[in-house]
N, C-alpha and C positions, 0 to 999 in steps of 0.2 A: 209262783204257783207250786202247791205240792197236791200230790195224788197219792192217793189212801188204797193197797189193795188188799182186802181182808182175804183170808181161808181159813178151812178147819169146823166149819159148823158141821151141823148134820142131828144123829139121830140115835141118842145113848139111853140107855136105861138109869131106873133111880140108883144110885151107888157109884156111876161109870164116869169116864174122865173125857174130857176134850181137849185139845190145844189149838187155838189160838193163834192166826199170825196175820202179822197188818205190816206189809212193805210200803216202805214210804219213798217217792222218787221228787224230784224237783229240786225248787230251793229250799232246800231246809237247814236255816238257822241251825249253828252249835249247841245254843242256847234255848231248851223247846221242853214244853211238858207233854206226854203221850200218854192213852187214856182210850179203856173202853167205855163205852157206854151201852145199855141195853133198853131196849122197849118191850114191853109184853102187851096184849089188844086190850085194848080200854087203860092204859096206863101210862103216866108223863117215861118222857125219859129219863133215866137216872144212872148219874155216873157208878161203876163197878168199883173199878181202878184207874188210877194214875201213878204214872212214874215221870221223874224230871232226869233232867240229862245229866245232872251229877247222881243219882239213881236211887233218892229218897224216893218212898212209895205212901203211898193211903190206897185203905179201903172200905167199903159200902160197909156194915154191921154184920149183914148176914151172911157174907161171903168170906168173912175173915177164917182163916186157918182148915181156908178149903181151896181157895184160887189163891194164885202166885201170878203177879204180874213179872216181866221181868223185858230188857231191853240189851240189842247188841248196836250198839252203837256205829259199828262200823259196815255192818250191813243194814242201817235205816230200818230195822226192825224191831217190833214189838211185842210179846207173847202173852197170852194172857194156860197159864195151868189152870185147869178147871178138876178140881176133883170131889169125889164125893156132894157127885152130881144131884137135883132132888127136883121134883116137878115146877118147884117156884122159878127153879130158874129159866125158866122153859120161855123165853124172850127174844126179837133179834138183837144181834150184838153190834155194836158201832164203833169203827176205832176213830180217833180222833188226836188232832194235833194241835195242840193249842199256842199258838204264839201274840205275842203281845200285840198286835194287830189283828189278829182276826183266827177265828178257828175251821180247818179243815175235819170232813169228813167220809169217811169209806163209805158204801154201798151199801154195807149189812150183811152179815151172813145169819142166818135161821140156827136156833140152838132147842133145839126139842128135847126135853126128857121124860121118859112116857114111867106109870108108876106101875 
């Protein structure tokens, strides 16, 4: 089993930054890709970012050369930079663990940005 526990959401203006963090406890493979994912109301979920544990990354189109994903390996964590913040992205955020059996996921935390 692993367990996802997010923080860092809240409640930023358009232009402002957040950070992101998703600790991860249990059994977790060496071998693992981690990854937020966000929801906004009326809308599918959709991945942000991903990072794999040799620490290649992708991202979403619209987030690119504004969020920074980034991971510390040795403390099972995962950060997502959020900068040059703008009302789209006004979504819960989900971190997630994806391993080749099955995918885990955090609680959500609320990421507001008011314009």
């Amino acid at each position: 089993q692993v367990q996802l526990m997010e923080s860092g959401g809240g409640l930023v203006q358009t232009g402002g930054s957040l950070r992101l963090s998703c600790a991860a406890s249990g059994s977790i493979p060496s071998i693992n890709v981690m990854g937020w994912y966000r929801q906004a109301p009326g809308k599918q979920r959709e991945l942000v970012a991903g990072i794999r544990s040799g620490g290649s990354t992708n991202y979403v189109d619209s987030v690119k050369g504004r969020f920074t994903i980034s991971r510390d390996n040795a403390k099972n964590t995962v950060y997502l930079q959020m900068n040059s913040l703008k009302p789209e992205d006004t979504a819960v955020y989900y971190c997630n663990c994806h391993l080749s059996w099955r995918d885990y996921w955090g609680q959500g935390t609320q990421v507001t940005v008011s314009s």
